[in-house]
C-alpha positions in Angstrom: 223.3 -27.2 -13.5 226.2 -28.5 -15.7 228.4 -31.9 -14.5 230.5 -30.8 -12.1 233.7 -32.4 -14.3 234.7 -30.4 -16.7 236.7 -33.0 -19.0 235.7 -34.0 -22.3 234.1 -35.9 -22.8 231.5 -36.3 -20.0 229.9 -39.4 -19.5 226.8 -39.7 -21.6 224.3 -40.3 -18.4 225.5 -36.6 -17.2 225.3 -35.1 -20.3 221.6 -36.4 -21.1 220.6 -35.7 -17.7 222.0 -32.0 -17.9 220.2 -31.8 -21.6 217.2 -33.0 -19.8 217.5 -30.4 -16.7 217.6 -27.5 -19.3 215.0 -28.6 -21.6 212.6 -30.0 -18.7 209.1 -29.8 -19.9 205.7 -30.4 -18.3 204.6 -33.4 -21.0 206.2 -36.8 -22.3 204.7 -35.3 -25.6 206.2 -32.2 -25.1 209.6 -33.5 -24.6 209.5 -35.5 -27.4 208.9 -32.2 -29.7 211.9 -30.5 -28.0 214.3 -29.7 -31.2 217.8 -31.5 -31.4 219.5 -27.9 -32.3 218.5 -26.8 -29.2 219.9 -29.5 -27.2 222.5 -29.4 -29.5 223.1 -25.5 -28.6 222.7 -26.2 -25.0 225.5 -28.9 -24.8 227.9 -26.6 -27.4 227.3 -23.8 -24.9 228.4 -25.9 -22.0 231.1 -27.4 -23.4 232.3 -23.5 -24.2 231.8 -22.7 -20.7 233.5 -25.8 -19.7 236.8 -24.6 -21.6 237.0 -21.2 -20.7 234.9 -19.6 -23.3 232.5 -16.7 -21.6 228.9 -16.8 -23.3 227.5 -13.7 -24.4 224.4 -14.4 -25.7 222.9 -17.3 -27.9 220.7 -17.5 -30.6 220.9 -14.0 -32.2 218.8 -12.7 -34.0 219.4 -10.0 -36.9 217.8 -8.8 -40.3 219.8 -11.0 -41.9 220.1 -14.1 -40.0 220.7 -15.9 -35.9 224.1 -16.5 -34.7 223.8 -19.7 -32.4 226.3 -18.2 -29.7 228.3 -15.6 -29.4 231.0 -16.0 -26.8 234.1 -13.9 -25.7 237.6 -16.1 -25.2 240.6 -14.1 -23.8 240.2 -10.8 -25.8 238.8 -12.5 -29.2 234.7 -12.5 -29.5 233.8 -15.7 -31.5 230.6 -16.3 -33.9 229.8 -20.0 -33.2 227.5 -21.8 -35.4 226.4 -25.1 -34.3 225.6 -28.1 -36.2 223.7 -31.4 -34.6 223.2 -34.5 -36.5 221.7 -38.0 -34.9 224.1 -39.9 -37.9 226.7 -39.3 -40.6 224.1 -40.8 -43.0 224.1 -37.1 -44.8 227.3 -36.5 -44.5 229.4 -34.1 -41.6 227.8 -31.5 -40.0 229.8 -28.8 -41.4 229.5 -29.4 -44.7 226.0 -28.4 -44.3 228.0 -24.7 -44.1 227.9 -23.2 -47.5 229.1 -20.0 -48.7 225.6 -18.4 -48.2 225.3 -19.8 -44.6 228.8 -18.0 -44.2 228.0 -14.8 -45.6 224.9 -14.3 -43.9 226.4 -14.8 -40.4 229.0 -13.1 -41.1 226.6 -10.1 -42.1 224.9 -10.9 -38.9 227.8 -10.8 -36.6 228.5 -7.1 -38.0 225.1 -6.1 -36.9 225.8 -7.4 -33.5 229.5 -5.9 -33.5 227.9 -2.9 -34.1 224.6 -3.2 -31.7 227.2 -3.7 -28.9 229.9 -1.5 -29.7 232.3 -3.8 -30.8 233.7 -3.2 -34.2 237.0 -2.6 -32.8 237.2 -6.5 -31.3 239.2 -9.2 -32.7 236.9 -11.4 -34.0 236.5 -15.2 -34.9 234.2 -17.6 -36.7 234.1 -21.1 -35.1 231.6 -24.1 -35.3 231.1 -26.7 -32.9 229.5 -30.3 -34.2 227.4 -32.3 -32.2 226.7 -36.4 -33.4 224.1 -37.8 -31.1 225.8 -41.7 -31.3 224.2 -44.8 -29.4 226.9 -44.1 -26.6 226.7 -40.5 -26.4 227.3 -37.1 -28.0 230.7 -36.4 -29.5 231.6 -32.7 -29.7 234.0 -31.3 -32.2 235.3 -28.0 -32.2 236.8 -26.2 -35.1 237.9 -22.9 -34.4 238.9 -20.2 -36.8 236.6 -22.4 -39.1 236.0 -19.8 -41.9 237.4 -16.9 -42.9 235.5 -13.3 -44.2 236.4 -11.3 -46.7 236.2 -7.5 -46.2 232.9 -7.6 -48.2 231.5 -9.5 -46.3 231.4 -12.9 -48.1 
């Protein structure tokens, strides 16, 4: 169960003990191999919930690719992608989006548009960062973050 307060930023003990409820595991060893994407995806999709968004499903999979989440927020469905990094040593999460990462969700996202009957929708690309700091996570969300052409691309 999420913190019950929904401002942002939640105090890092809540946060890591809500991570912690989700990815509860029967080992030490076994929590130690649990994936910081999937913690990261597990705090982007309750920060989402947390501000509205409704979550429709998370971690897609298509021929061409996974969508992390794909949410609905008033009457626009959005495509988030989500990026978790334990420094900025590499640089910021979202540069790690390149034009082929972009093309091939966006290519994904029209096979779940069209899985779910939704080619008609407003649609949205967003992508939510996730830096795992000494004090806690901090969460950015950039919404409308990329645009698609009408190829696809």
């Amino acid at each position: 169960m999420a913190p019950k307060n929904t401002d942002w930023p939640w105090p890092a003990s809540a946060l890591l003990r809500y991570i912690g409820g989700v990815f509860a595991v029967s080992s030490p060893k076994k929590r130690r191999l649990t994936s910081l994407g999937r913690q990261s995806e597990a705090l982007a999709a309750a920060y989402l919930r947390s501000q509205g968004y409704e979550i429709l499903e998370t971690n897609y999979r298509g021929r061409r690719g996974e969508i992390d989440i794909v949410a609905r927020y008033q009457q626009i469905i959005i495509f988030v992608e989500v990026k978790g990094r334990r420094s900025l040593n590499y640089g910021l999460p979202e540069e790690s989006i390149t034009p082929e990462k972009r093309r091939r969700l966006s290519q994904t996202a029209l096979e779940w548009l069209k899985r779910n009957k939704g080619l008609e929708a407003l649609v949205r690309f967003d992508v939510v960062t996730i830096v795992w700091e000494d004090h806690g996570p901090r969460i950015n969300h950039i919404q409308n973050a990329f645009q698609v052409s009408e190829n696809g691309s």
